[in-house]
KOLMAR-706375 format. One record per residue (C-alpha): residue number from 1; x, y, z; residue in three letters. Coordinates in steps of 0.001 Angstrom, whole numbers, plus 500000, padded with zeros to 6 digits. Last residue first. Layout:
% KOLMAR-706375
k/x/y/z/r
NUM/X/Y/Z/Ala
...
***
This chain:
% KOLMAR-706375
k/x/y/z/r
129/870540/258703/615316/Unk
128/870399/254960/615427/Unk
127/871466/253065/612219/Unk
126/869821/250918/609592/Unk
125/867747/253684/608238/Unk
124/864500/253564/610145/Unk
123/866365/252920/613500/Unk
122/863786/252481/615943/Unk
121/863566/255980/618704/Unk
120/863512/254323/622480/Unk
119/866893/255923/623256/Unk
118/866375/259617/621092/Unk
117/863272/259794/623162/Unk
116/859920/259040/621561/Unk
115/856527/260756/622885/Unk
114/853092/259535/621263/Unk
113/849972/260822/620473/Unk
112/846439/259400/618937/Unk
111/843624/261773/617883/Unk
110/840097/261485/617655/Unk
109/837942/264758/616739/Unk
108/834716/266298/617292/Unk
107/832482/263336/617911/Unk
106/828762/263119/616859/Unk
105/828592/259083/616635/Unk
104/828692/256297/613884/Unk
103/832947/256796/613759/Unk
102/834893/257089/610389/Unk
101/837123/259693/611196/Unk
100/836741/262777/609483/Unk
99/838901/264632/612447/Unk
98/841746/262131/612310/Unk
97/844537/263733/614257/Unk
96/848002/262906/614998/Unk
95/849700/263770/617529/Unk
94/853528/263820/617748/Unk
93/855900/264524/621264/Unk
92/859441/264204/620550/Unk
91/862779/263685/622076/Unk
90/866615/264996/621572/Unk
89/866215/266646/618380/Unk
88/868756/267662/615956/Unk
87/866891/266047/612721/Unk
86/866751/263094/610770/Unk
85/866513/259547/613181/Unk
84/864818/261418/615424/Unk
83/861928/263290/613017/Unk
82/861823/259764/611115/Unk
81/861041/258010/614577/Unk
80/858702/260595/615590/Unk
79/856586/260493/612158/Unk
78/856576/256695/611731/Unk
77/855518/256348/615368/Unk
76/852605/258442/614937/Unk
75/851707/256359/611371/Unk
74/851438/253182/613720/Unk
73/849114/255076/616206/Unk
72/846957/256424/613056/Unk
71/846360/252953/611814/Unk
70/845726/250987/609086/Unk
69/848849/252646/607373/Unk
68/849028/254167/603836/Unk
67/852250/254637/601994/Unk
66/852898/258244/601886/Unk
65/850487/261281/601817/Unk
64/851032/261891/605569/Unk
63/854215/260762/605698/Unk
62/855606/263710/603339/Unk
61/853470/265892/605192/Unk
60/855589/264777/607927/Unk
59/858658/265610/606450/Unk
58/857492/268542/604940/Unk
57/856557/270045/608365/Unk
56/859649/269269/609838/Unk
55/861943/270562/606829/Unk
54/860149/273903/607528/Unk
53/860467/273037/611391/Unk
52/864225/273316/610418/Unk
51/865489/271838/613269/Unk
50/868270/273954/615184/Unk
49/872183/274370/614700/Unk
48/871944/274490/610782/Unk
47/869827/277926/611410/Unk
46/872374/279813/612369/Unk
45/872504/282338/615266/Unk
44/875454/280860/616320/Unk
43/875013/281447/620049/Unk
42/871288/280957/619631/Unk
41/871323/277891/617866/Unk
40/874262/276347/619498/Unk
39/872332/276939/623279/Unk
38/868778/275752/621594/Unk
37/868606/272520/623178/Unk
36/866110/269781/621996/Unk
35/862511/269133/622400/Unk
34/860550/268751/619133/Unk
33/856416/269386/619923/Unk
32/854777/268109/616600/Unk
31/851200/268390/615647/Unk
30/849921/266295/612674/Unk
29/846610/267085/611130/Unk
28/844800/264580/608986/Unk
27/842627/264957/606197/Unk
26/840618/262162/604018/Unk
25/841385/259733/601212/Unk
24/838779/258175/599107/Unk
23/840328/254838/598711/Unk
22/842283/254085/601169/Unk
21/839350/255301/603787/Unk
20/836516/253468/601224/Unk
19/838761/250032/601859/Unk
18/838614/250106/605744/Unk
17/841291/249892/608227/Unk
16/842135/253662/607714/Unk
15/845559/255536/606197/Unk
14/844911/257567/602966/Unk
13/845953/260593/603678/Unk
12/844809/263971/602512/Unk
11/847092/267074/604201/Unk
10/847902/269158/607514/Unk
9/850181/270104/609642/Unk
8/848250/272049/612202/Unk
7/850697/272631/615178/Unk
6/854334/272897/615007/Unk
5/855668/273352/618305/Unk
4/860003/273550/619122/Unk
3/861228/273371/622653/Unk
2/863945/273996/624788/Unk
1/865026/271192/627387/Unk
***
């Protein structure tokens, strides 16, 4: 399976458990690995046979600075079920990272990933991809 990595997305969320997180805001970066085949894409040469990781990255900027979550796992799966349900991908890997996290020690970042398949992906319109 060919692969497409977008590393770095970032923006100011507002996803945390406590009330100065949804309040204040603070960065996250979202890194995206799509896996899918590029045979179409490079026969056609077109960029309707591929994911637009310019579309990727606003969609998940676009979660970023949506609704807030508690938690960076549950905004994760938001991200890779919205990249399946969306675009011409077969599986993805997302991580998201909270480097301003709100954690009493010296840490240098926390980050939470998943991988969804097009079979495990939740339909977030109704219908299955």
């Amino acid at each position: 399976m060919d692969r497409i990595t977008l590393s770095g997305v970032t923006a100011v969320g507002y996803h945390g458990v406590f009330d100065f997180e949804r309040r204040e805001g603070q960065p996250f970066v979202v890194d995206a690995v799509l896996h899918l085949d590029f045979a179409k894409a490079a026969e056609s040469d077109d960029v309707r046979d591929t994911a637009h990781y310019g579309e990727v990255a606003e969609r998940i900027k676009d979660w970023i600075i949506g609704e807030p979550l508690n938690l960076i796992e549950a905004l994760a799966v938001r991200i890779a079920d919205s990249l399946l349900s969306d675009f011409k991908v077969q599986a993805v890997d997302i991580t998201v990272h909270k480097p301003q996290a709100p954690i009493e020690v010296p840490f240098g970042d926390v980050a939470v990933s998943v991988h969804r398949t097009r079979q495990q992906s939740v339909p977030i319109n109704g219908e299955l991809p």
